[in-house]
N, C-alpha and C positions, 0 to 999 in steps of 0.2 A: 432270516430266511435260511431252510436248511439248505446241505450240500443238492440233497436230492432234488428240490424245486428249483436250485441254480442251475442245474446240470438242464433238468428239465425245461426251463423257462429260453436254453438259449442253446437250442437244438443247431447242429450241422448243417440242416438244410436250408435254415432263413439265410437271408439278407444281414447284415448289419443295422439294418433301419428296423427289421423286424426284430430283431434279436432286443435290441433295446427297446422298442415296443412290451416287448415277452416281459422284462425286466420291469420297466415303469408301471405295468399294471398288474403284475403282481404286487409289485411292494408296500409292504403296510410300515406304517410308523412304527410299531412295536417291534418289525425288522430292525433297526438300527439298534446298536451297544449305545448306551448312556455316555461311554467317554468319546463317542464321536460326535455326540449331539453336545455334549459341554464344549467340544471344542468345535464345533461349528457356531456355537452362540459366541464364545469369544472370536472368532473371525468376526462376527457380527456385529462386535462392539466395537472392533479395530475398525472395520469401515466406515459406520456411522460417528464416529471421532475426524475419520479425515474429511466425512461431507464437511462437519460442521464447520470446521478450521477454513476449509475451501470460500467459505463465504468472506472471506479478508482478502482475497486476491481478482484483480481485472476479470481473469478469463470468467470467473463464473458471473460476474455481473454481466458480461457482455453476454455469453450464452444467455442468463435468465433474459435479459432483455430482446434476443434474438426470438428464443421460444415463446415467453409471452406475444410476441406479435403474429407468430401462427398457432399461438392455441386458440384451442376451439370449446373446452368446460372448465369447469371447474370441480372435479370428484376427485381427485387423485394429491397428494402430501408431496411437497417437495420439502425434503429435512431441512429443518431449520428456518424453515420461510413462513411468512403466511399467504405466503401467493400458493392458490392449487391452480392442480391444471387437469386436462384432459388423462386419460391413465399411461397412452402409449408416449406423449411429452414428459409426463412426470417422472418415466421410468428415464428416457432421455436426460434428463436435466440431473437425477440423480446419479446416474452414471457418471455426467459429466465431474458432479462434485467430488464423489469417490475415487476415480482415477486421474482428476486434477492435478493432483501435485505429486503423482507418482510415488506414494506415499501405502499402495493396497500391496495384499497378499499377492504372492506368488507359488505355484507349483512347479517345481525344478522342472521336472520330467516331462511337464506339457506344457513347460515355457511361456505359463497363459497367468494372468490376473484373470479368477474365476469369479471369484465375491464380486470384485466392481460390474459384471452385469447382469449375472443371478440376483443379486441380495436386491436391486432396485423391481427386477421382475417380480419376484414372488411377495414383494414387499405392496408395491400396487394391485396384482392380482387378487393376492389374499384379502384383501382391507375390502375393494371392490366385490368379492365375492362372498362377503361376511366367513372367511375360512379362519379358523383356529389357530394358534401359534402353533399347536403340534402340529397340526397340516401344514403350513406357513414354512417350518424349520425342517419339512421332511422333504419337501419340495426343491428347497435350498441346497438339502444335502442330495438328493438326486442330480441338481443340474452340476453339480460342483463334481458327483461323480462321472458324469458322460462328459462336459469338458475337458478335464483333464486326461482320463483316456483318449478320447480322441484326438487332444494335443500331443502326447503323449507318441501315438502312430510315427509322427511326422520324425519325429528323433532331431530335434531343433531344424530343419529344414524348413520349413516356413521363413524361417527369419534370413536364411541363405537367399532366399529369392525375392526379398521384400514382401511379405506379406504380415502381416500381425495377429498371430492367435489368438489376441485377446476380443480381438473385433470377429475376430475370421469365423473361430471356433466355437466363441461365446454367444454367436445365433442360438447355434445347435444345444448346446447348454438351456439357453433362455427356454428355446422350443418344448424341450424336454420338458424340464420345469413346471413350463407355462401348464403343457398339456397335462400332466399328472392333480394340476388342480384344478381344473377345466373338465376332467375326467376321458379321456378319452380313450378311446376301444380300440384296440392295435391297430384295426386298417388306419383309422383316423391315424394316429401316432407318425405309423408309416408314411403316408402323403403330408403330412406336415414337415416332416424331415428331408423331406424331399423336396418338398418347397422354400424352405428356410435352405438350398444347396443356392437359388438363386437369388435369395436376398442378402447372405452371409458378403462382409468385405469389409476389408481395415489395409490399408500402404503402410508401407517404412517411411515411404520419402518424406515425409516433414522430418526424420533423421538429418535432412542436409542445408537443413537451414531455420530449425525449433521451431518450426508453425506447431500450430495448434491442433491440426489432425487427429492423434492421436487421443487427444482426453477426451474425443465425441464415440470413439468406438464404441467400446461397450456400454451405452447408453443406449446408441443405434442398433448395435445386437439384442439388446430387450427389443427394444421396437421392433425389430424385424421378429423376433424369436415370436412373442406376443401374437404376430400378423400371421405368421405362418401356423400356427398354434388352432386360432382359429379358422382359418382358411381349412386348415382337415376337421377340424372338429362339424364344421358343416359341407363336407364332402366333397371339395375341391379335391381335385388328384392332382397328386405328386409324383414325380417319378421314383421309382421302387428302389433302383441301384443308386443312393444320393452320397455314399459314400466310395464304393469298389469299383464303380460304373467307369465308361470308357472314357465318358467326359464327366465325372465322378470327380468329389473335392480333391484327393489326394491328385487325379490324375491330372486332373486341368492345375494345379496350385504345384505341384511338385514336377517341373516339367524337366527331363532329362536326371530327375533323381528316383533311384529306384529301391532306396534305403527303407523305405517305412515299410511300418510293419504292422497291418491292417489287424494280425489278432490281438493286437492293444489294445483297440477301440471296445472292448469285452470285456478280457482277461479279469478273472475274481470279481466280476460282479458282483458284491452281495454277499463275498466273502474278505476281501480286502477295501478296506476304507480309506479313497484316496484325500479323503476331509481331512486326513492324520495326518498327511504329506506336506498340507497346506502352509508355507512358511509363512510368517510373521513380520515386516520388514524393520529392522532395528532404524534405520536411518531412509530419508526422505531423498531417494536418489535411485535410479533405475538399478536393481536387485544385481548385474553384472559386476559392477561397480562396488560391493560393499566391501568385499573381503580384501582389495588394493585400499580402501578408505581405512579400516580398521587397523591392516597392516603400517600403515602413513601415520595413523593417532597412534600408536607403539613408536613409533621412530620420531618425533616429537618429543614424545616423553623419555626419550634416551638426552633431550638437550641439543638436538642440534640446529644448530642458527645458518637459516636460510642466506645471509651471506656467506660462508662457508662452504657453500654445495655447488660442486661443478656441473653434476647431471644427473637426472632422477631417472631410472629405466624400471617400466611396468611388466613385470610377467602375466597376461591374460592367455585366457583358451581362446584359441581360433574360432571357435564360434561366435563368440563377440566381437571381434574385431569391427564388422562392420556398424554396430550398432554404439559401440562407446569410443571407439579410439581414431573414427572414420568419418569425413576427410578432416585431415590431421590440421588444418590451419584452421577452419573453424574451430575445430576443439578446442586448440589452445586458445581460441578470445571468442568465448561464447557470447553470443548474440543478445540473448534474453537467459532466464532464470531456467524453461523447460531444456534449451541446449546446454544448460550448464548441467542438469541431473543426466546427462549421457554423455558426457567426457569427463574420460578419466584423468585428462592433465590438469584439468579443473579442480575437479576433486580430490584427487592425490594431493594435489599443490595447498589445496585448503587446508584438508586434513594435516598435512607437515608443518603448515606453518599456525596453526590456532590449536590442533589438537584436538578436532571435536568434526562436526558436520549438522547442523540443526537448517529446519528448515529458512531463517534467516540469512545464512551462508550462502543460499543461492536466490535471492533475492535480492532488489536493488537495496542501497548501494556497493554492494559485495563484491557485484559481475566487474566491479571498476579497480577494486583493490589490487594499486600497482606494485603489491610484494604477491603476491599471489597469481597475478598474470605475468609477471617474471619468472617464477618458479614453472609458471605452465608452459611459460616460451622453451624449459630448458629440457620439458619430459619427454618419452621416447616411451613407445611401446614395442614389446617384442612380444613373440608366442611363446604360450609357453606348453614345452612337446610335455611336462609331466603332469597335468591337467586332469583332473575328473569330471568334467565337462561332458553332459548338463547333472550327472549326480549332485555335485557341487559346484555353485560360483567361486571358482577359488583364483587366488591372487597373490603379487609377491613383488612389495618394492623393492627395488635396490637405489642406495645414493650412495655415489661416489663425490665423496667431499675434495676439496681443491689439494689439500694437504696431502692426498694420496689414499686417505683411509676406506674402508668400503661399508659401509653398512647396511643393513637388510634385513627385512621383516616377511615372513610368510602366512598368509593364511589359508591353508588347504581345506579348512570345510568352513563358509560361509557361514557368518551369524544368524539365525534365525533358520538354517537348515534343518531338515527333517532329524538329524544325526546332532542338532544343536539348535535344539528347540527355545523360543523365546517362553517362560514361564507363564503360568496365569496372571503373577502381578504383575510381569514384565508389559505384557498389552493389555492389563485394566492401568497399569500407570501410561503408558504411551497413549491410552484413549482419554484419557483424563489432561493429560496435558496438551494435546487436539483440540479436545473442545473446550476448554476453559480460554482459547483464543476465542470463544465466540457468545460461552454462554457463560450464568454462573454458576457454583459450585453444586449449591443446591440441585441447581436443572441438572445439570451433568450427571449427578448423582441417580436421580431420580431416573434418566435415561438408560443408564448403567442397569440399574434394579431392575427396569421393565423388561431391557434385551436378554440378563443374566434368568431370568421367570419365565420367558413365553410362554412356555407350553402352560402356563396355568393363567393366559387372559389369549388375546383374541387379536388377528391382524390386524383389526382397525383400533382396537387399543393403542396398538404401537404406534400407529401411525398418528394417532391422537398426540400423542406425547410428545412426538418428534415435529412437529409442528411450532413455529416459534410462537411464544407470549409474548405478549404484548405488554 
């Protein structure tokens, strides 16, 4: 798309809702650069690696068997299963799998896992609507652009207040998305966005005691996005201001904060690809967390033995406080596996004393390991005032050992940040070693080829594939 048609598509005098209406139906697939669509196919493969793996642990058994009892068809692929479902449950349930074990992409800057519930939407859409992989991955790349701006606005304030962008924002993503394959004509667009302002919703509070909350969001965001989607597409109105409005997302969700900055929700449309932004997660632990993880496996490999350590002190930005290091005595003796992927005394303490962090590590029998909940009884978090926070998740242990000595590791730009990009083999080996917990080589393989090609077969191709053999 040139400068001329962006400028033009996204006039002064709209709305936000219309402005990105402008955007969605002008854009043709031949818009997009080839390295942002290579790298939104490997996003693609990074998540359909953690469905797969997902199917080894409680929560999704208990979700599939939840959902199976209120579905209602059978047209739509849940990965890895041979159970189908209904299209708006199947997007549900794949959500669930993808952001299960906390394991999906992240966007620094809009604080948001985009892929875990875009990639289930356009994935069901597309298959249902006989649409093309290149329509399929253009789609993709549209909701993953509008989420992340709009996460982006809030400037990490959603998470200030309890709320979760990945549920919150990832309607409006879904919505987008949905409609651009659905086809719809600005007004539609517009009332759809405005509709998805009242079904959009994700909490923090399972923060304070690792319920399971959170791995139904964006699932529930396709569903909603889906509903709202169609609801404009056949002329339901929506309210116009669903973003700026007085009782508008930011204003009702941001309350007594007046930091956001509404022309983010825009900004480079169509000139800037936030799909390039999209970080990778090296290790299976909420994304705040990694660069204290990383910092912790360097300070192991220096030799030092956890009877020797007096007290381990975490440098984090202020913005996460509440979300990994908060309330401090659950942290230190996490409950279950998902409160153990959002405290940092957990996982620092891991990290120091095995030198690693794999999904195992927080799983049972781990959460019991009594050198590693000693190490987490001893941790302590402070802020840290030199922080680039949300540029980067950056972190910085310190351990003061019994003997007086100090030692300390820092990592100021996060693994897998935009500025320290995970490689292509780095997430075709992380998706490989995903799903070989679930399937064999060959399949995996073959999954890999199909997602790496799209654009040269067809969404229900894909969705053929991803469907377990029997």
């Amino acid at each position: 798309m040139s400068e001329q048609q962006h400028t033009e598509g996204l006039s002064n005098d709209l709305c936000i809702s219309e402005k990105i209406a402008a955007f969605a139906c002008s854009l043709k697939s031949s818009d997009i650069p080839e390295p942002v669509r290579a790298r939104a196919r490997l996003l693609m493969l990074d998540s359909i690696g953690i469905a797969l793996a997902s199917h080894g642990y409680d929560f999704s058994r208990k979700a599939m068997a939840a959902i199976c009892e209120l579905n209602s068809g059978q047209d739509s692929v849940v990965i890895g299963s041979e159970i189908k479902m209904d299209l708006r449950n199947a997007i549900l349930m794949n959500g669930i799998l993808i952001h299960g074990l906390d394991y999906d992409d992240t966007h620094a800057q809009g604080v948001i896992h985009a892929t875990t519930s875009i990639l289930p939407t356009v994935l069901a859409v597309g298959a249902q609507k006989g649409c093309s992989g290149e329509d399929m991955l253009t789609a993709y790349i549209l909701g993953v652009e509008i989420a992340t701006r709009l996460g982006a606005v809030a400037k990490g304030g959603f998470h200030q207040v309890g709320f979760h962008p990945t549920g919150l924002i990832g309607t409006f993503g879904c919505t987008v998305a949905t409609g651009w394959l659905l086809g719809l004509n600005p007004t539609q667009y517009r009332d759809a966005q405005g509709l998805a302002l009242s079904l959009a919703s994700g909490s923090l509070e399972f923060l304070n005691d690792g319920a399971w909350n959170k791995r139904m969001h964006p699932g529930w965001a396709g569903f909603s996005g889906v509903t709202a989607a169609t609801m404009g597409k056949h002329g339901y109105t929506g309210t116009r201001l669903a973003y700026e409005g007085r009782f508008g997302l930011y204003e009702s969700h941001l309350v007594g904060n007046d930091q956001y900055d509404l022309a983010l929700a825009t900004k480079d449309l169509g000139l800037v690809w936030e799909v390039e932004r999209v970080s990778v997660k090296p290790l299976p632990a909420c994304h705040f967390t990694h660069a204290s993880i990383d910092a912790a496996i360097r300070l192991h490999a220096k030799g030092l033995r956890p009877t020797e350590i007096k007290r381990i002190k975490v440098l984090v930005p202020e913005g996460v406080v509440k979300t990994v290091c908060e309330p401090e005595a659950s942290k230190k003796i996490p409950a279950n596996s998902y409160e153990a992927q959002f405290s940092i005394p957990y996982l620092v303490s891991t990290a120091l004393l095995k030198g690693r962090l794999t999904l195992d590590d927080i799983d049972e029998p781990a959460l019991h390991d009594p050198e590693t909940l000693a190490l987490a009884a001893i941790t302590e978090y402070q802020i840290d005032s030199d922080s680039a926070f949300p540029k980067y998740f950056d972190g910085e242990v310190i351990v003061e050992m019994k003997d007086g000595r100090i030692e300390r590791e820092r990592e100021p730009i996060n693994r897998g940040a935009v500025d320290r990009p995970l490689t292509s083999d780095d997430i075709r080996k992380k998706y490989l070693e995903n799903a070989l917990r679930q399937v064999s080589r060959e399949r995996a393989v073959e999954i890999e080829n199909k997602i790496l090609n799209l654009e040269s077969g067809s969404a229900k191709e894909l969705t053929g594939i991803l469907e377990k053999k029997i």
